[in-house]
Structures are given as C-alpha cells and as structure tokens.
N, C-alpha and C positions, 0 to 999 in steps of 0.2 A: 205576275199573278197567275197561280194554277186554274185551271178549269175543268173539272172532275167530269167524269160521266160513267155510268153503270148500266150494265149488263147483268141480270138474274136470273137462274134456271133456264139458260141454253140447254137446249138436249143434246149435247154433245161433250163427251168427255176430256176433261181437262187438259189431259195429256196430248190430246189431238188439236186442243186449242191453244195451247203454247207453243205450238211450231209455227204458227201463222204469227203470235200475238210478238217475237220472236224476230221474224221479220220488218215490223214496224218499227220498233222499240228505237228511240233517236233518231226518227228520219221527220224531215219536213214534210207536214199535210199532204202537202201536191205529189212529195214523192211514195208514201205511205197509201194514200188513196190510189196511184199508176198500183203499186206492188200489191195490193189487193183486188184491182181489178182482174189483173193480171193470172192471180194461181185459184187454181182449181179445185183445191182441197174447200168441201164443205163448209168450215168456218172461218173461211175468210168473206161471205156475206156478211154475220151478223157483227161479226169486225169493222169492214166497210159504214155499215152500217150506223155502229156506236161511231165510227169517228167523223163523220157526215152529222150525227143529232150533238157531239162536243164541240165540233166545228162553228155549228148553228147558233148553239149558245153563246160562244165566244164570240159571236159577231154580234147578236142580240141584245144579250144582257150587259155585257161589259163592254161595246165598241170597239173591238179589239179586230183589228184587221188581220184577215185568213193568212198573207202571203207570209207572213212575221212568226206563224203556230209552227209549232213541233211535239214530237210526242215526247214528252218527260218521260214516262213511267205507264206499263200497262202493265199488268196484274192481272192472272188467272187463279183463282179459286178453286176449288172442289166446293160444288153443293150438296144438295140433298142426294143423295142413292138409292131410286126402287128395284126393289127388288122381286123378281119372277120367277118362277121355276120352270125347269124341261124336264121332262117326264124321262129318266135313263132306265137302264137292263136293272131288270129281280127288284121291280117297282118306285126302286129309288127316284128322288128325286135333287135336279141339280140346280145349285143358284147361278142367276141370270142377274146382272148388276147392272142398270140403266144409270148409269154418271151422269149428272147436270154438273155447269159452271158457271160461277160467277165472276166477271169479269170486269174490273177497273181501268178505266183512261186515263191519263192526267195529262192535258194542253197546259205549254208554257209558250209566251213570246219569249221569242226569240230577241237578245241585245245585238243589234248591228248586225252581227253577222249570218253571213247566208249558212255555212258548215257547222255543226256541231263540236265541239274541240275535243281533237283528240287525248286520251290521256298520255301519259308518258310511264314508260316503266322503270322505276330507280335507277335501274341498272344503264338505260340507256343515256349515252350521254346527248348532250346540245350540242352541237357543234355546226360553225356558221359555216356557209356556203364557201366563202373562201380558202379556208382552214382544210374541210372535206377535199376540195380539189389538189389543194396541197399535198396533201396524203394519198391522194389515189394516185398524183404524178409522181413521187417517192418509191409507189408500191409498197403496200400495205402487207407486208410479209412477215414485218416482227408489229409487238405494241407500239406506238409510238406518244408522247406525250403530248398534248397541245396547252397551252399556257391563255389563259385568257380567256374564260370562260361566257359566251350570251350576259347570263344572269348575274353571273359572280365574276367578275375581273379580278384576275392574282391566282384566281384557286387553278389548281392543275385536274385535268379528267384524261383518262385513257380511252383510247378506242382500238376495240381487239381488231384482229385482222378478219378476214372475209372467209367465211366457210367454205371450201371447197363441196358442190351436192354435184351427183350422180347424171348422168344425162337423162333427161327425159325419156328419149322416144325408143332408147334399148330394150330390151328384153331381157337380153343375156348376162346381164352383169348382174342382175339381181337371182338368177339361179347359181351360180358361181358364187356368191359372195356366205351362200348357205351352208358348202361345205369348209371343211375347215382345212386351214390352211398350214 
C-alpha cells in the first residue's frame, strides 16, 4: 500500500532540493529521518518534515506500523517562478528568478525484509559463495567458466578476471601516466 504526501510552493529551488530529496530515496524512515537530521543544506527541514506528516498518516489512517515504511519514490517538481528585477549599468534592467517546488513522497511497507533489494546488472553474474572461493583459490587471471548457475542449473555464466586499479595514496603515478609513453 503507497502512502502519498505533498509538498507545494517551497521557496527553494528545485535543483537544490533534489540533492537532499536524493539522499532519502530507498532508505528506511528511521534511516531517512537520521540523514535528514543530519545535513545542513536548507531543505532538508521541509523534507524532514513531509516525511514526519507521511509517516503520521501511515500510522493513522492505514494502521500501518512505522518500523516496516520506506521511501518508494520522492519527486521534485519545479513550481511557479516569480520573477524580479535588479536594476544594472545604462538603466537596464536584469531578471531575478525566485524557483518554488513542489515535492512528492511515496511510503511503501516494507515485505519482510529490513534492506531494500539491490538490483543486479545483466552483465553481472550470480555466482554462489562457494564457486567465488573456488575461483579466487585458482586465481582469477584468465575467464573462467562456472557451470551451474543460483537460478538456472545447466546454463553456463562467465566471470571476468579482477581489474587491476592504481594505488590510492600515490601521487606520482598519476602525473607520469599523462605523458606519453
């Protein structure tokens, strides 16, 4: 069951409320509510806010116990734009654009699980715990095939070898790497 909640004509500009709104996006109430207490940027109040009044509903109206909510889906709009002027050089004058937004919530229970599920990317393959170790005891330097797939038994997946990345804490190898060699 969703549980909507809205936000209209914030005085603060869209763009500055999707970094916060960003933040929240798939996290559990409890941890959404911490990460908005938390930062400092101006609209994470009336964020705080909306999901404290979706919160309230969901417990209210629908009986829906808080520990189980998550954020589906939050949504920043652009609203209305006034518009102002500042008086510039040889009498001109320049527009001053005041952004409002409007902002949607959507609360879903949560089924069973405390984590959100992550998605998976095509490319990447399943591969069980045991299998992985197997491969990493081999050393993982060429492809190697694994036979027996989680979801699919029979079918074959490959798993590429391990990227070699850069060391962290150098300096030097990434000016070096600029000239040519």
């Amino acid at each position: 069951m969703e549980i909507n909640a809205q936000l209209k004509y914030a005085h603060i500009a869209p763009r500055k409320m999707r970094l916060v709104a960003d933040m929240v996006r798939g996290k559990n109430t409890a941890d959404a509510e911490l990460v908005l207490n938390g930062l400092i940027k101006r609209s994470a109040s009336p964020v705080l806010k909306l999901l404290k009044s979706a919160m309230a509903n969901a417990v209210h109206n629908f009986q829906l116990d808080e520990s189980g909510l998550y954020v589906k889906d939050i949504r920043v709009n652009g609203g209305p734009v006034a518009k102002r002027m500042m008086p510039r050089a040889f009498g001109r004058g320049a527009t001053i654009r005041k952004r409002t937004s409007h902002v949607v919530l959507v609360l879903e229970q949560r089924d069973g699980a405390d984590a959100p599920a992550k998605k998976r990317k095509k490319d990447q393959p399943i591969v069980r715990d045991a299998e992985a170790q197997d491969l990493k005891e081999d050393g993982a330097d060429a492809e190697k095939v694994v036979s027996g797939r989680a979801d699919r038994p029979g079918k074959e997946i490959r798993v590429a070898p391990e990227k070699r990345t850069r060391s962290k804490g150098s300096f030097a190898p990434k000016i070096f790497q600029r000239k040519a060699i």
